[in-house]
C-alpha positions as protocol buffer text, in pm:
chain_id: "A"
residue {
  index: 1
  type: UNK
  ca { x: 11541 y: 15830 z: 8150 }
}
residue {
  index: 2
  type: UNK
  ca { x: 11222 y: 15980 z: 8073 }
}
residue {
  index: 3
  type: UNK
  ca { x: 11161 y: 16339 z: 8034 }
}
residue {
  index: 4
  type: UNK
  ca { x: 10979 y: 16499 z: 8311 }
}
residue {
  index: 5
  type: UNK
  ca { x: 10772 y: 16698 z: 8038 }
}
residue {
  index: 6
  type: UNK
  ca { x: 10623 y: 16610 z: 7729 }
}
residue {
  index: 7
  type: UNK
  ca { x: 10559 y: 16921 z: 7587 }
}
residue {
  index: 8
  type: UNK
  ca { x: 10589 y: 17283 z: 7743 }
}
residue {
  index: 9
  type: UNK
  ca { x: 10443 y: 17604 z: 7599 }
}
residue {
  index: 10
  type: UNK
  ca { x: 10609 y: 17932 z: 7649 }
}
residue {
  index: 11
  type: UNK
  ca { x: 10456 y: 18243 z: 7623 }
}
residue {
  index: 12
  type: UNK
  ca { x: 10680 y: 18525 z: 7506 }
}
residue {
  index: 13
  type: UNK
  ca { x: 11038 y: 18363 z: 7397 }
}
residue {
  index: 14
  type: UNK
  ca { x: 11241 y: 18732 z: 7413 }
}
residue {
  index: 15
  type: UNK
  ca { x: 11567 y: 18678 z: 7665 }
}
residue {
  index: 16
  type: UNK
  ca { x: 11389 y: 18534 z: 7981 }
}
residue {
  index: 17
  type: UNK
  ca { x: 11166 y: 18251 z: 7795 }
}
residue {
  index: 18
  type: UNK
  ca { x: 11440 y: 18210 z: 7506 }
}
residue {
  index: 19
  type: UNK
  ca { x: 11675 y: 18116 z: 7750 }
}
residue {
  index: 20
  type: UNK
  ca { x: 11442 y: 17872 z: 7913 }
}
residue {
  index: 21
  type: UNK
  ca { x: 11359 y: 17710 z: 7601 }
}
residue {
  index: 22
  type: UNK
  ca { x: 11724 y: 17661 z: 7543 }
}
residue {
  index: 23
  type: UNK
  ca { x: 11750 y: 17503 z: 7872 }
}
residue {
  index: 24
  type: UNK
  ca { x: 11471 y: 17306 z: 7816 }
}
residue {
  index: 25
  type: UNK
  ca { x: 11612 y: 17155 z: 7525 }
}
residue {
  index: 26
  type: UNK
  ca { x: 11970 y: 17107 z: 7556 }
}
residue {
  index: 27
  type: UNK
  ca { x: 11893 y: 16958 z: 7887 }
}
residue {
  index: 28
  type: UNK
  ca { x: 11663 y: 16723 z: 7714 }
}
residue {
  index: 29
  type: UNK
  ca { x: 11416 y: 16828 z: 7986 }
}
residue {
  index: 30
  type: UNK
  ca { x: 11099 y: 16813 z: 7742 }
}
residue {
  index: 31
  type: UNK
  ca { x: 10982 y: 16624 z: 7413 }
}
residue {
  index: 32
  type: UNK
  ca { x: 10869 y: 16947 z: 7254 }
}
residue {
  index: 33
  type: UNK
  ca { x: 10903 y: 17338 z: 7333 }
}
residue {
  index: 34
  type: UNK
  ca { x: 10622 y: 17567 z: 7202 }
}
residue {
  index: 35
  type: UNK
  ca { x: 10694 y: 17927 z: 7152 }
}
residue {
  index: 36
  type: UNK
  ca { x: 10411 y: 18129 z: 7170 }
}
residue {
  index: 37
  type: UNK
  ca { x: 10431 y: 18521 z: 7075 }
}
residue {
  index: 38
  type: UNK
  ca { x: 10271 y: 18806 z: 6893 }
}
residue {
  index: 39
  type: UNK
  ca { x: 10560 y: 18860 z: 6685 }
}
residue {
  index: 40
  type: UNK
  ca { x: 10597 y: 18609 z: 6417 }
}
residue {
  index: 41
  type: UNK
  ca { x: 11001 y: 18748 z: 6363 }
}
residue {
  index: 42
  type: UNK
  ca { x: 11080 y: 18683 z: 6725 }
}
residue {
  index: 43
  type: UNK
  ca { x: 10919 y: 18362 z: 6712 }
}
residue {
  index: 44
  type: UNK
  ca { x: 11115 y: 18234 z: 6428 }
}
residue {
  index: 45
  type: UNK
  ca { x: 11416 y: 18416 z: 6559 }
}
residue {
  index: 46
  type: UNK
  ca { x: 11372 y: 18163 z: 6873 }
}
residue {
  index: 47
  type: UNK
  ca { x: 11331 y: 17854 z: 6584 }
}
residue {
  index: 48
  type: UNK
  ca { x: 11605 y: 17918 z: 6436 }
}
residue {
  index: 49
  type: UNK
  ca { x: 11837 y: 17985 z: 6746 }
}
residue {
  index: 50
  type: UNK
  ca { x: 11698 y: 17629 z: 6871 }
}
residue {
  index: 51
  type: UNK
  ca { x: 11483 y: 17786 z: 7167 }
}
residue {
  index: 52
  type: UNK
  ca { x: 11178 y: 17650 z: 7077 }
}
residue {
  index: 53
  type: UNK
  ca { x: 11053 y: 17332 z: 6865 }
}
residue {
  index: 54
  type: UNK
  ca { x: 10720 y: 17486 z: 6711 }
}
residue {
  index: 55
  type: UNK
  ca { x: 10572 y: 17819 z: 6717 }
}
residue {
  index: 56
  type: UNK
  ca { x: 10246 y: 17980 z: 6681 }
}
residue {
  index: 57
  type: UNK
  ca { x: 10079 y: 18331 z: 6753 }
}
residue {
  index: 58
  type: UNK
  ca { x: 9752 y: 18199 z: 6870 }
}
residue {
  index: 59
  type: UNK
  ca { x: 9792 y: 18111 z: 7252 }
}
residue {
  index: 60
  type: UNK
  ca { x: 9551 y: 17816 z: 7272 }
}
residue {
  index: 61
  type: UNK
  ca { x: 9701 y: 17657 z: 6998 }
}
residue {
  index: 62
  type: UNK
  ca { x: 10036 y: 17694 z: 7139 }
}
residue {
  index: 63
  type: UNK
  ca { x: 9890 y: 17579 z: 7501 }
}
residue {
  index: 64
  type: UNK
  ca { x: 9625 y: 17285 z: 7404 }
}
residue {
  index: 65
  type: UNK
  ca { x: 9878 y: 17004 z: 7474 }
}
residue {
  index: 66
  type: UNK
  ca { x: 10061 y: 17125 z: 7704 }
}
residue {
  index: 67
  type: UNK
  ca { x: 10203 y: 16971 z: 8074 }
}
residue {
  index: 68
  type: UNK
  ca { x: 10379 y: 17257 z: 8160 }
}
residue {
  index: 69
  type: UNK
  ca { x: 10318 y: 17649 z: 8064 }
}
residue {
  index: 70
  type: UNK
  ca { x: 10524 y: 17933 z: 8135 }
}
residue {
  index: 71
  type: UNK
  ca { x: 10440 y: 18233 z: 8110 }
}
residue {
  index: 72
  type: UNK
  ca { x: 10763 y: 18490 z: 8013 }
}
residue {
  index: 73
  type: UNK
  ca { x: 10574 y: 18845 z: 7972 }
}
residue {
  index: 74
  type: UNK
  ca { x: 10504 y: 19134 z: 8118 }
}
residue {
  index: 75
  type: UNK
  ca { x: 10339 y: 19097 z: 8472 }
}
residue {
  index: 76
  type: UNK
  ca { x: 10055 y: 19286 z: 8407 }
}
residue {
  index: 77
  type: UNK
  ca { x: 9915 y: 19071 z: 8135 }
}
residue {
  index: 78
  type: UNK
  ca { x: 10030 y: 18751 z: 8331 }
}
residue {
  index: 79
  type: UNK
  ca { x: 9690 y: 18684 z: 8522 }
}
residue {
  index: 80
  type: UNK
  ca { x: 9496 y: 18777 z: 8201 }
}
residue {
  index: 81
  type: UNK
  ca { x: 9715 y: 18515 z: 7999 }
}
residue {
  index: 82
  type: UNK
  ca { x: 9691 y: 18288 z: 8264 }
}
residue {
  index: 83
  type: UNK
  ca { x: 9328 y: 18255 z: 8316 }
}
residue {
  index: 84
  type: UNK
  ca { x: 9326 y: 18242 z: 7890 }
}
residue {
  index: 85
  type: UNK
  ca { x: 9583 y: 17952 z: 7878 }
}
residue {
  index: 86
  type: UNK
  ca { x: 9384 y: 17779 z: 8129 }
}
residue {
  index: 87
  type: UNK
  ca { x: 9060 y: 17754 z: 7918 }
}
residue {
  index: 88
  type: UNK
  ca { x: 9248 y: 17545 z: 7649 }
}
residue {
  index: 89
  type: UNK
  ca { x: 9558 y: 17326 z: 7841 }
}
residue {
  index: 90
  type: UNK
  ca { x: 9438 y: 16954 z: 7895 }
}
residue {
  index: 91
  type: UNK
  ca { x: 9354 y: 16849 z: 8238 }
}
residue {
  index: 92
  type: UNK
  ca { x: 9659 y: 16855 z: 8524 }
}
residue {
  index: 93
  type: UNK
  ca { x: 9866 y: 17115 z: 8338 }
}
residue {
  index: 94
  type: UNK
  ca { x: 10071 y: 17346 z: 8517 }
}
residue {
  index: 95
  type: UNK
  ca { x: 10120 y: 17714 z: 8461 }
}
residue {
  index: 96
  type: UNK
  ca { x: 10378 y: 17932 z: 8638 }
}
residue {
  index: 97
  type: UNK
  ca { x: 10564 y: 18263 z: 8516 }
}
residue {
  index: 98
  type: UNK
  ca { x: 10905 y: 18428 z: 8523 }
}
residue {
  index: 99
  type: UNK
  ca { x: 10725 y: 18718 z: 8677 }
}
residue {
  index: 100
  type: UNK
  ca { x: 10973 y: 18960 z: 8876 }
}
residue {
  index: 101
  type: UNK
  ca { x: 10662 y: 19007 z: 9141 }
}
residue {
  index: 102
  type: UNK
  ca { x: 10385 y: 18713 z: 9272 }
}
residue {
  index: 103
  type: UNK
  ca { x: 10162 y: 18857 z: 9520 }
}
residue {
  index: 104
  type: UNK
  ca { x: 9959 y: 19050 z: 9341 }
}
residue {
  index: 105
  type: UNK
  ca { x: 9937 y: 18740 z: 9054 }
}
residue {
  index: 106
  type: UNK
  ca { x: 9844 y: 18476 z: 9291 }
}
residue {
  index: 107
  type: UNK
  ca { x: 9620 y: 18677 z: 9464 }
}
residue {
  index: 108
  type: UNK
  ca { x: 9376 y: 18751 z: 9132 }
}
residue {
  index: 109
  type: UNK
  ca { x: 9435 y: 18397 z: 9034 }
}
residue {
  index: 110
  type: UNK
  ca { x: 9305 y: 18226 z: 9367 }
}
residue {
  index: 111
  type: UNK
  ca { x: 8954 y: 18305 z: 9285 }
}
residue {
  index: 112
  type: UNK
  ca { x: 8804 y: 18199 z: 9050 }
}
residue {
  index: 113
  type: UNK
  ca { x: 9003 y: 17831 z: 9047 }
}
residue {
  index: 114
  type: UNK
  ca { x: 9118 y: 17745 z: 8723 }
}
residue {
  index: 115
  type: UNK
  ca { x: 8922 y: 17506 z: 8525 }
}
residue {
  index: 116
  type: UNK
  ca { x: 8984 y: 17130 z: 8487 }
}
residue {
  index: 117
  type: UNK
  ca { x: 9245 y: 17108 z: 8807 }
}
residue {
  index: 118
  type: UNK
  ca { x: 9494 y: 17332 z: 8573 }
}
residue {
  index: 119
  type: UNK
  ca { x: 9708 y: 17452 z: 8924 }
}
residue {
  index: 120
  type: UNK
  ca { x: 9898 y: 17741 z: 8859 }
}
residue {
  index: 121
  type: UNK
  ca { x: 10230 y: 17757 z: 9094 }
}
């Protein structure tokens, strides 16, 4: 069976995107899982517990092949991230969060679009 994604990018791999990339990978859900984070000891914390595949604290690094990005931070830096991942995924990619609120997040990211049909859901 093939895997629905090839490669998915999380920002921020603390409990909530940790847990995803575990579920990610034990589920065999994607090729690779890219944790991206500002702390280099929580990123390789999330290496070594299996969470993620390949790390990095430079976001368009971590997002520049990606099919799938999720964003696991904060909600106030979610749109700002967002709109930043966007400028480097390939075409097609999708970007949603594990945001506790949405309104407010799809509302500043309706306008401008995203560039090169990145959708965010």
């Amino acid at each position: 069976m093939a895997r629905p994604f090839d490669r998915v990018a999380i920002v921020g791999v603390g409990l909530i995107g940790g847990s995803l990339g575990l579920a990610l990978r034990r589920r065999e859900l994607a090729s690779e899982v890219i944790g991206i984070g500002r702390n280099r000891r929580s990123l390789n914390i999330a290496k070594r517990k299996g969470a993620v595949t390949r790390t990095t604290t430079d976001v368009a690094q971590g997002v520049g092949e990606a099919d799938l990005v999720v964003l696991c931070t904060p909600v106030e830096m979610i749109p700002e991230l967002a709109r930043r991942a966007a400028d480097h995924c390939p075409p097609g990619t999708l970007i949603t969060d594990a945001g506790s609120t949405k309104s407010e997040i799809v509302r500043l990211l309706a306008k401008p679009k995203l560039p090169r049909d990145v959708e965010y859901i």
